[in-house]
Structure formats: structure tokens, C-alpha cells
MARKOLTOR-620045 format. One line per 5 residues: number of its first residue (from 0); for each residue z negated, y negated, x negated of N, C-alpha, C. Coordinates in nm, 2 decimals, always signed. Each point is the difference from the previous one (the first is absolute). Layout:
// MARKOLTOR-620045
NUM) Z:Y:X:Z:Y:X:Z:Y:X ~ ...
END
This chain:
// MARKOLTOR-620045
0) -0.82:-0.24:-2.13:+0.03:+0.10:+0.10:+0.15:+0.03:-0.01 ~ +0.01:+0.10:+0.00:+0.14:+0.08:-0.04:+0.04:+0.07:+0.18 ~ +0.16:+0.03:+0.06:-0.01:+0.05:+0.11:-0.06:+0.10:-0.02 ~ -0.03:+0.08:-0.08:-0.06:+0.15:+0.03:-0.15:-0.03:+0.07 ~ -0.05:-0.08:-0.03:-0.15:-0.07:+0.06:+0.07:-0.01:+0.19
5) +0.09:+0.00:+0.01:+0.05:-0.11:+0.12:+0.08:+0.14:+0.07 ~ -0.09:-0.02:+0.19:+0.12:+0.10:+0.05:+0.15:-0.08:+0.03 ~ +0.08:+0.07:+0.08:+0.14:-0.08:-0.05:+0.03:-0.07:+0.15 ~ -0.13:+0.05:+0.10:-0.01:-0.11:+0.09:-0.12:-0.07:+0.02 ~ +0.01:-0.08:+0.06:-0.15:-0.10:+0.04:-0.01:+0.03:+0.21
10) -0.10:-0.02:+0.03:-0.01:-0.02:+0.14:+0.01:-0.15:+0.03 ~ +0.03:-0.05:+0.12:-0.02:-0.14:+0.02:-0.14:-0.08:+0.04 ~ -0.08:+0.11:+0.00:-0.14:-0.04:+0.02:-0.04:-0.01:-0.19 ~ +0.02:+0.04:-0.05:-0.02:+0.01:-0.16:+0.07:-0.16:-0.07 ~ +0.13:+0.02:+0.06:+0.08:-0.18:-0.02:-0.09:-0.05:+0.05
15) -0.03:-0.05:+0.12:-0.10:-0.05:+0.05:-0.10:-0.07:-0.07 ~ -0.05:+0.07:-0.04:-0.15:-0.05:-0.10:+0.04:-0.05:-0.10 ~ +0.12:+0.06:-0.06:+0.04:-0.06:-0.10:+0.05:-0.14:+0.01 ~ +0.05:-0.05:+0.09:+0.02:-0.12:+0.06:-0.10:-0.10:+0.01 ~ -0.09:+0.05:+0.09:-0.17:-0.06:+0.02:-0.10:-0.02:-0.17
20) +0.01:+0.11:-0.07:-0.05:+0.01:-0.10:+0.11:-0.15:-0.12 ~ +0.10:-0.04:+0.02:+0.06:-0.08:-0.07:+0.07:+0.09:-0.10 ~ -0.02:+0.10:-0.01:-0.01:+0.13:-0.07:+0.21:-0.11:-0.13 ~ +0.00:+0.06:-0.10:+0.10:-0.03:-0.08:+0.08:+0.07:+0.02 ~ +0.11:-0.04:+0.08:+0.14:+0.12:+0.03:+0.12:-0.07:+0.00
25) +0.10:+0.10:+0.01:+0.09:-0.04:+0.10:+0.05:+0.03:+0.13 ~ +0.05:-0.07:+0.10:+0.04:+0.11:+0.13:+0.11:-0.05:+0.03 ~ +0.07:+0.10:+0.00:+0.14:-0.01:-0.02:+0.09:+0.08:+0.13 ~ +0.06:-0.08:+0.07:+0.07:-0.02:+0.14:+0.17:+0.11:-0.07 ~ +0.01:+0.09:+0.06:+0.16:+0.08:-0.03:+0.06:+0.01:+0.08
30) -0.02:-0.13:+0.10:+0.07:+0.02:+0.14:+0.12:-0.07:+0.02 ~ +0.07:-0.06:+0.03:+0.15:-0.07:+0.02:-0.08:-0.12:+0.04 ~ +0.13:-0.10:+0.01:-0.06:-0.17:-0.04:-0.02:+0.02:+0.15 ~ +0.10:+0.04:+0.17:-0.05:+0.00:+0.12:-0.13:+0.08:+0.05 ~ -0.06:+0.08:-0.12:-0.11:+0.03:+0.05:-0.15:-0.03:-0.01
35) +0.05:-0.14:-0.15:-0.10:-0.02:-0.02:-0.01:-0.12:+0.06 ~ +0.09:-0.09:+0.06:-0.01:-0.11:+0.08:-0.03:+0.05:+0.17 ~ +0.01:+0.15:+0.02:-0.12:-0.02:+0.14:-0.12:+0.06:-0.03 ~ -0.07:+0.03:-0.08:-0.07:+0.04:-0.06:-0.07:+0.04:-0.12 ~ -0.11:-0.07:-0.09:-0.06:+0.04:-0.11:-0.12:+0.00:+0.00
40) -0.01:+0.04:-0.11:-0.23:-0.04:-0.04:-0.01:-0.10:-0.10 ~ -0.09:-0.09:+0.03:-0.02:-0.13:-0.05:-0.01:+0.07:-0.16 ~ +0.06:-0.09:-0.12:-0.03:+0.02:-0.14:+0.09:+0.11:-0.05 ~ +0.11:+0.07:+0.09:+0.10:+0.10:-0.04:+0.07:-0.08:-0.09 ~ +0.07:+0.07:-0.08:+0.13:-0.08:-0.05:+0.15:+0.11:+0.05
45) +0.08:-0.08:+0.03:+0.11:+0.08:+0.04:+0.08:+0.02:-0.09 ~ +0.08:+0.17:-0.04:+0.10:+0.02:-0.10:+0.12:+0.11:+0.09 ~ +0.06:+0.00:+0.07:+0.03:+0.09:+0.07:+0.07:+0.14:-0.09 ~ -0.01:+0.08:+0.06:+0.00:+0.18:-0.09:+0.15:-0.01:-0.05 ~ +0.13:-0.08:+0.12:+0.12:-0.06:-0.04:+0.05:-0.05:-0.12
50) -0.07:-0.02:-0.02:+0.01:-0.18:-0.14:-0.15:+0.12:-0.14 ~ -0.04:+0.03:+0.07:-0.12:+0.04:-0.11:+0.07:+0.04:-0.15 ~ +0.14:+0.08:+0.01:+0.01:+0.02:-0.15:+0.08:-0.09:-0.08 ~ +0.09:-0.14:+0.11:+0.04:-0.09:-0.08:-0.15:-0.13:-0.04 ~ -0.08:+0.04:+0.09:-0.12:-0.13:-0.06:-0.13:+0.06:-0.07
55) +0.03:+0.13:+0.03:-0.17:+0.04:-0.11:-0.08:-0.09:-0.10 ~ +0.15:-0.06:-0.06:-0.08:-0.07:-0.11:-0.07:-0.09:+0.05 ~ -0.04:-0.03:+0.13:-0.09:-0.17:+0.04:-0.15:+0.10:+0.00 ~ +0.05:+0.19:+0.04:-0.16:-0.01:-0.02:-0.01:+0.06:-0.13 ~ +0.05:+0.03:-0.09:-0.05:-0.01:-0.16:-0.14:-0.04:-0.03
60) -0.05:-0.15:+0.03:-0.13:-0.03:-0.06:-0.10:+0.10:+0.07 ~ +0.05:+0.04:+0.08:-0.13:+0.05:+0.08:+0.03:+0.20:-0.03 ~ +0.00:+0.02:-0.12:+0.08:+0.17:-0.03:-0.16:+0.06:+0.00 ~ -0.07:-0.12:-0.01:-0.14:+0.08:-0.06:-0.11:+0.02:+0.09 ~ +0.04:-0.08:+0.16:-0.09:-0.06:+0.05:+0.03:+0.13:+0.10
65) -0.12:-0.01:+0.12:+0.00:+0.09:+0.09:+0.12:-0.07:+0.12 ~ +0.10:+0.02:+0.05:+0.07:+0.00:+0.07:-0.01:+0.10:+0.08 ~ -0.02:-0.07:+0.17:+0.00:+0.08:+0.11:+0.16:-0.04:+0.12 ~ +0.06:+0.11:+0.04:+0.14:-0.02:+0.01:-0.01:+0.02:+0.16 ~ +0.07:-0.05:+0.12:-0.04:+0.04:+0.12:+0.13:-0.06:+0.08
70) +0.03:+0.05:+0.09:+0.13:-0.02:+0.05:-0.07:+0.04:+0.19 ~ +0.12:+0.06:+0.12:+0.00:-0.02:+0.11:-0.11:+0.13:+0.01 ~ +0.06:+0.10:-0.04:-0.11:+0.16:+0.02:-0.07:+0.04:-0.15 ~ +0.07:-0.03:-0.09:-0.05:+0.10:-0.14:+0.09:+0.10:-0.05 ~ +0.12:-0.05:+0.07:+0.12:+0.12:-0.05:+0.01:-0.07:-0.14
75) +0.11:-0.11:-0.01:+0.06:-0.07:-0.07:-0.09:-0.05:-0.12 ~ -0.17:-0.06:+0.03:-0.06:-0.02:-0.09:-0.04:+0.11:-0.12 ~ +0.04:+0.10:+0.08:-0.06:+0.15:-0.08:+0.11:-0.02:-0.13 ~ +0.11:+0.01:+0.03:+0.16:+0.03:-0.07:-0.03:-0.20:-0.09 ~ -0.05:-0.08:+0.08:-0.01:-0.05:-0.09:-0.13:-0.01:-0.17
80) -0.06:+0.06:+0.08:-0.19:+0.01:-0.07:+0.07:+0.10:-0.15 ~ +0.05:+0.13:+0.04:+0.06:+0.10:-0.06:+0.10:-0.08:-0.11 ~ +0.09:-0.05:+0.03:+0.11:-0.10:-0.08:-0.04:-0.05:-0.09 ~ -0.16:-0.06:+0.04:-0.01:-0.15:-0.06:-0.11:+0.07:-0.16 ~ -0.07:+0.16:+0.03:-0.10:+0.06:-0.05:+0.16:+0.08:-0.14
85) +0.14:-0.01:+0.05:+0.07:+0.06:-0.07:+0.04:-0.14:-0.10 ~ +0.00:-0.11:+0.02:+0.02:-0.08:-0.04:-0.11:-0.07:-0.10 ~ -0.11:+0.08:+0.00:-0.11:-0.07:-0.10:-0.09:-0.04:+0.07 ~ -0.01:-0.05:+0.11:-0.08:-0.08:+0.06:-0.19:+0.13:+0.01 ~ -0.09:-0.07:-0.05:-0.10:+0.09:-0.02:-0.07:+0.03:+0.10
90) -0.02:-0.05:+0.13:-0.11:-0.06:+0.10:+0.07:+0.02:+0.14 ~ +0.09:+0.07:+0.06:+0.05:-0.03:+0.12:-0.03:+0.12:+0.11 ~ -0.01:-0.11:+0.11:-0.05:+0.09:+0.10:+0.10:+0.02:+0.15 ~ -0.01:+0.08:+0.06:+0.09:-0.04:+0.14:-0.11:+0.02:+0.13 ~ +0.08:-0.15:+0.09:-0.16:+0.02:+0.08:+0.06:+0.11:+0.11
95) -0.11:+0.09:+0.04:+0.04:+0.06:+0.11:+0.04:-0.06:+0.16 ~ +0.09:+0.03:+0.02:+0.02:-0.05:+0.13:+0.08:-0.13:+0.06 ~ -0.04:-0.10:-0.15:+0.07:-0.06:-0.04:-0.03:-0.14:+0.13 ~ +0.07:-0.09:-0.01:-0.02:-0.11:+0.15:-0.06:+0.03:+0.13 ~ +0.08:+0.12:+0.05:-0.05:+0.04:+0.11:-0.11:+0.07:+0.07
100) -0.05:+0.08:-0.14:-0.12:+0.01:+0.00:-0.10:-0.11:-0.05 ~ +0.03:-0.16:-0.03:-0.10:-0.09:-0.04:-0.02:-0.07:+0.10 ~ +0.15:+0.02:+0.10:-0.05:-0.10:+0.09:-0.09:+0.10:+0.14 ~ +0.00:+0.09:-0.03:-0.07:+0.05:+0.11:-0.14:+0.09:+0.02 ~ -0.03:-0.02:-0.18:-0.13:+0.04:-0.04:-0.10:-0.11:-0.07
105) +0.09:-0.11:-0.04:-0.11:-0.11:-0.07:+0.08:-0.11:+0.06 ~ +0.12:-0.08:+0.04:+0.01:-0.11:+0.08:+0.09:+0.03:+0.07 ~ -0.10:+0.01:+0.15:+0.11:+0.02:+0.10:+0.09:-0.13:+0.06 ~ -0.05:-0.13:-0.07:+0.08:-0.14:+0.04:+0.13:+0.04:-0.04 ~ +0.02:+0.10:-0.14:+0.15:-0.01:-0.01:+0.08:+0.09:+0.07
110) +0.12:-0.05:+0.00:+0.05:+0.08:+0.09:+0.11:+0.12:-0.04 ~ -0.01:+0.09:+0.07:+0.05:+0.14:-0.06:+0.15:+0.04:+0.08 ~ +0.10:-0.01:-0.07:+0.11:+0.01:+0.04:+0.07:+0.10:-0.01 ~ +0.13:+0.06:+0.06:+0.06:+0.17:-0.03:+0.05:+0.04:-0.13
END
């Protein structure tokens, strides 16, 4: 699956299943280190959008894999989804809405901050 198969966002109900389903991804946190210590989704990995173009290379292995990118709204993940699709990467998505929409449409235990 090439991105042209792929829109260039995902819904968080779509992550979702993808989650539940065990589904083979990545999900990938573009938020700053204070934002992901009050808040994340179990199984993210954090890269923040700051640091993303001195560390790209840690996601290298994964150029081929479906990566889904999600930050506080869906601004920042977008600019990063876009980056990462200029960089080679084949498979990347940005979630809509990003945290704030995950915590108040699929777990409202987390908590949604300004």
C-alpha cells in the first residue's frame, strides 16, 4: 500500500480499531515532552515535531510501515504527516483532532487540557 491508497488523515474512531484490531502500525505522539507527561494514548511512541528533523532517523525502519501522527488538535500532526510523506516515508497519516478529540470521543478517563 502506497499513500496514494491512504487519505492523509485518519479519524480517531478509525485509530481506534486499529488499536483494538492489534492492527501493525505506528502511532506517533508530535507533542512536546510537557505534553505528553500530562497526557497520552497507551502504545504511542513520542518524537516531538521540535526534534523531528534532528531524529528522523530513529523512524527510518519504519519508512514503509503505516505511521499514524497525532498531536493536541491535528494542526502540528498534519505539518508533520506532510514532512514525513516528503521524506519518503510511504504510509502516513494525521489523526484528526488529534488528543483532544481522543479523549472526548473514545477515552474520556484522559484528560483534555488547553
Amino acid at each position: 500500500m502506497t499513500n496514494d491508497d491512504l487519505p492523509l488523515e485518519i479519524s480517531v474512531s478509525e485509530v481506534k480499531c486499529l488499536l483494538d484490531e492489534q492492527a501493525d502500525f505506528v502511532l506517533l505522539d508530535c507533542r512536546e515532552q510537557g505534553e505528553w507527561d500530562l497526557v497520552k494514548i497507551a502504545g504511542a511512541r513520542l518524537l516531538p515535531m521540535s526534534e523531528m528533523q534532528a531524529r528522523v532517523a530513529e523512524l527510518l525502519p519504519h519508512a514503509e510501515d503505516h505511521v499514524v501522527v497525532y498531536c493536541h488538535h491535528g494542526m502540528r500532526s498534519l505539518q508533520v504527516t506532510q514532512w514525513l510523506l516528503s521524506q519518503d516515508f510511504k504510509q502516513c497519516q494525521s489523526m484528526v483532532g488529534g488528543i483532544d478529540a481522543w479523549s472526548s470521543d473514545i477515552d474520556d478517563s484522559l484528560l483534555r487540557y488547553g
